[in-house]
C-alpha positions in Angstrom: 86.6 106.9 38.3 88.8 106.5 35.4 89.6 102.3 34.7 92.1 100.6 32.7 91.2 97.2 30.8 94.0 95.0 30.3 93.2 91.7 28.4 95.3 90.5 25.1 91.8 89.3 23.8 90.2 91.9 22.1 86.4 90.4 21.9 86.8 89.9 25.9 88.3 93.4 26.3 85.3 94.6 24.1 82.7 92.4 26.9 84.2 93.7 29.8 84.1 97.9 28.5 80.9 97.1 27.5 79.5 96.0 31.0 82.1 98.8 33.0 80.8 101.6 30.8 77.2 101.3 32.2 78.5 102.1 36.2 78.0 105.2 36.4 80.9 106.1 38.7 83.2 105.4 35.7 84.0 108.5 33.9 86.9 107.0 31.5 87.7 103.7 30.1 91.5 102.7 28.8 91.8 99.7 26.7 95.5 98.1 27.0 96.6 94.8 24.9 99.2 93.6 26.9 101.8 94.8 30.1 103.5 96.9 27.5 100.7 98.8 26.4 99.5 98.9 30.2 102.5 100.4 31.8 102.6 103.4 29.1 98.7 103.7 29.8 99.9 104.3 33.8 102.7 106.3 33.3 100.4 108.6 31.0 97.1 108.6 33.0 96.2 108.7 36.9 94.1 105.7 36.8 92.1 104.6 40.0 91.7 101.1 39.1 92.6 98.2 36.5 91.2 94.9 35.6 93.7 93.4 35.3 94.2 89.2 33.2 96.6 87.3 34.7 98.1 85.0 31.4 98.9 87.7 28.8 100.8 87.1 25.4 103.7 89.5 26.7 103.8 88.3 30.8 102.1 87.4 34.1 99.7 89.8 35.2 100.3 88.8 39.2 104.3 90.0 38.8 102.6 93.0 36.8 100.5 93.9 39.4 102.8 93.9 42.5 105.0 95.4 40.5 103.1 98.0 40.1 101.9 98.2 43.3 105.2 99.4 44.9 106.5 101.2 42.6 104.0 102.7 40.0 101.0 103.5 41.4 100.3 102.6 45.2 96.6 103.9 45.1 96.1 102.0 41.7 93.3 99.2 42.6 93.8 96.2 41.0 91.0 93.6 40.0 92.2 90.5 38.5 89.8 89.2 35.6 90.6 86.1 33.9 89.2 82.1 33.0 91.1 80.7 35.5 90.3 80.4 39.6 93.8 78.6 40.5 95.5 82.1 40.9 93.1 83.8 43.8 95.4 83.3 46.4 98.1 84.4 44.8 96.4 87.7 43.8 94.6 88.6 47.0 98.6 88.3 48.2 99.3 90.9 45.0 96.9 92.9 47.4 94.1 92.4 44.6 90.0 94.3 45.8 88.7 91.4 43.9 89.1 88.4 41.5 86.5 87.7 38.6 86.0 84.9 35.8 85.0 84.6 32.9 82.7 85.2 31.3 81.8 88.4 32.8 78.6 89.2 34.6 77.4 92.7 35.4 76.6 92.3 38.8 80.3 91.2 39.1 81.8 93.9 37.7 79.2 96.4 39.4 80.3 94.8 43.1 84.3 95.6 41.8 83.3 98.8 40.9 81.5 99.2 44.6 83.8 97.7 46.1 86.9 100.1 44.7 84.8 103.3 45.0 84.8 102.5 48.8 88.1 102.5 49.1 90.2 106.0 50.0 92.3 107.8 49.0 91.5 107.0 44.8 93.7 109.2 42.6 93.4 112.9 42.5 91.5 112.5 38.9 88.4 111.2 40.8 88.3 114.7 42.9 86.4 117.4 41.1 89.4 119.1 39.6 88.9 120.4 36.9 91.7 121.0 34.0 92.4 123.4 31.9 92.9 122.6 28.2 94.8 124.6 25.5 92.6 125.9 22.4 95.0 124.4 20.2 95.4 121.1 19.1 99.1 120.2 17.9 99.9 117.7 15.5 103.5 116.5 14.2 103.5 116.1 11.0 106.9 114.9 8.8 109.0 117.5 10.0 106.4 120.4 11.3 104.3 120.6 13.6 100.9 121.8 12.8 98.2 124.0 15.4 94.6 123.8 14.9 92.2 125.3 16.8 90.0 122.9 18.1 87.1 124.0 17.4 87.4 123.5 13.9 88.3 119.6 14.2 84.9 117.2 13.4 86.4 114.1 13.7 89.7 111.9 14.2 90.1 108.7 12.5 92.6 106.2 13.7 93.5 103.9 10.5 96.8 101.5 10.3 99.3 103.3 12.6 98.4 106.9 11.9 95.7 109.6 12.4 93.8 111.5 9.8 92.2 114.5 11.6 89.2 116.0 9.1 88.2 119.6 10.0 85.2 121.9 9.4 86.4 123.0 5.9 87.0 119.0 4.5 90.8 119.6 5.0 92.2 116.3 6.1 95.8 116.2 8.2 97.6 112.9 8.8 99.8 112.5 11.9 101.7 109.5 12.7 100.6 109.1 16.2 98.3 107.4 18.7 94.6 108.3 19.7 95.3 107.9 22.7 97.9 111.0 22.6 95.4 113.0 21.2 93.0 112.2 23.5 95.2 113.6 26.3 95.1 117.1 24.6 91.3 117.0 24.4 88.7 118.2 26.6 86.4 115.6 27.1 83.5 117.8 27.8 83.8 118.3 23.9 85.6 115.4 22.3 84.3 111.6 22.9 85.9 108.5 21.3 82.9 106.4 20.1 84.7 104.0 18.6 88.1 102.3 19.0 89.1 104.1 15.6 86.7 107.3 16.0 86.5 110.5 18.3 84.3 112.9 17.3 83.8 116.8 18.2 80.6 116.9 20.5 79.4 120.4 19.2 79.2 119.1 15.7 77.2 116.6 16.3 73.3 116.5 15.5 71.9 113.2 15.3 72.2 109.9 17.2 70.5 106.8 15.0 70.8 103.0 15.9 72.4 101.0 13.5 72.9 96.9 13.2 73.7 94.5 16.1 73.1 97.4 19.4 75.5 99.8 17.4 74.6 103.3 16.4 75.4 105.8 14.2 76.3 109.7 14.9 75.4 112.8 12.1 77.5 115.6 12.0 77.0 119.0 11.3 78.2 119.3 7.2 77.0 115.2 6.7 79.8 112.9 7.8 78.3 109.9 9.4 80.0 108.0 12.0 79.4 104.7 13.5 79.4 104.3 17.6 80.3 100.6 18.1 78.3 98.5 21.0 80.9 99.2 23.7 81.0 103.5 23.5 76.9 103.1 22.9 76.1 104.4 26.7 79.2 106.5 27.2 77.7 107.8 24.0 74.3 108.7 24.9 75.5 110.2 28.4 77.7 112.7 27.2 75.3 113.6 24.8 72.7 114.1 27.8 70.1 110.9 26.3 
């Protein structure tokens, strides 16, 4: 089940991926800051379900959502997630599965979960189809456009509105673009974001260590240390097989 977060606070965002991540019948999480950032996150993903705050610094989450609903997305389940209980109505009428406060509880979040994975049909991404991913990785850069081969990327670094993408050899290339466009060329069986600014090739990676405060920190194959923060710690350890 993939899952879009969609909260302008960034410490609740970072609650609420931390407590969806450990159901396992999610398989993706999608972090969006506002309706903005949400309705490019739809158009670019086949999402199955979205919790969803209702006062957001750019709109109204209820106009969002049955907005959505007819036009967007019609198998796109929406939970509503917010501090304040004077909007149920109105969102069960946005044809809401289910309407949580804050501050988040797991067993909460777990029964939304439940509660959306009984519902049919869910989007095609949550049948076992499985895609098929170029070998190449294309970056713009300036005026080019560069092809790696995969294989030879260790890590990607997000870091004030561009990428740097370091490969086997040390050689770093910057693109002015987001993660999450990357991320769409990437096979995740290989490539995990562990962080909000890291992903990380899979195959390079040979140690997992804890770090400060329920974070951790991943080894790579020639040294390079990076850090997995709270939230990617279980997504973490399951793709890794721990």
């Amino acid at each position: 089940m993939k899952v879009l977060l969609v909260d302008d606070e960034p410490l609740a965002r970072e609650e609420l991926h931390y407590l969806v991540q450990e159901n396992n019948k999610v398989t993706k999480i999608i972090e969006a800051e506002g309706i903005k950032d949400a309705e490019e996150q739809i158009k670019n993903n086949q999402l199955d379900m979205v919790f969803l705050d209702i006062q957001l610094a750019d709109g109204n989450g209820i106009a969002f959502a049955e907005r959505i609903k007819k036009v967007t997305n019609s198998h796109l389940h929406i939970v509503f997630a917010t501090a304040y209980d004077q909007y149920a109505i109105n969102a069960f009428e946005a044809d809401a599965v289910d309407y949580i406060l804050k501050p988040f509880r797991a067993e909460r979040i777990n029964e939304a979960i439940e509660r959306v994975a009984k519902l049919k049909p869910l989007s095609k991404t949550s049948a076992n189809v499985e895609r098929s991913y170029s070998p190449r990785l294309l970056i713009p850069n300036d005026e080019r456009t560069i092809v790696l081969q995969k294989k030879r990327v260790l890590f990607i670094q997000a870091s004030q509105g561009t990428l740097d993408i370091w490969t086997i050899d040390h050689h770093k290339i910057t693109s002015k673009q987001t993660l999450a466009n990357v991320l769409q060329q990437l096979d995740p069986r290989h490539f995990l974001q562990v962080h909000r600014s890291f992903v990380v090739n899979l195959d390079v990676v040979t140690e997992l260590q804890p770090s400060f405060n329920h974070t951790y920190e991943l080894t790579l194959s020639e040294g390079s240390k990076i850090p997995v923060s709270r939230s990617y710690v279980a997504t973490t350890k399951r793709a890794l097989g721990l």
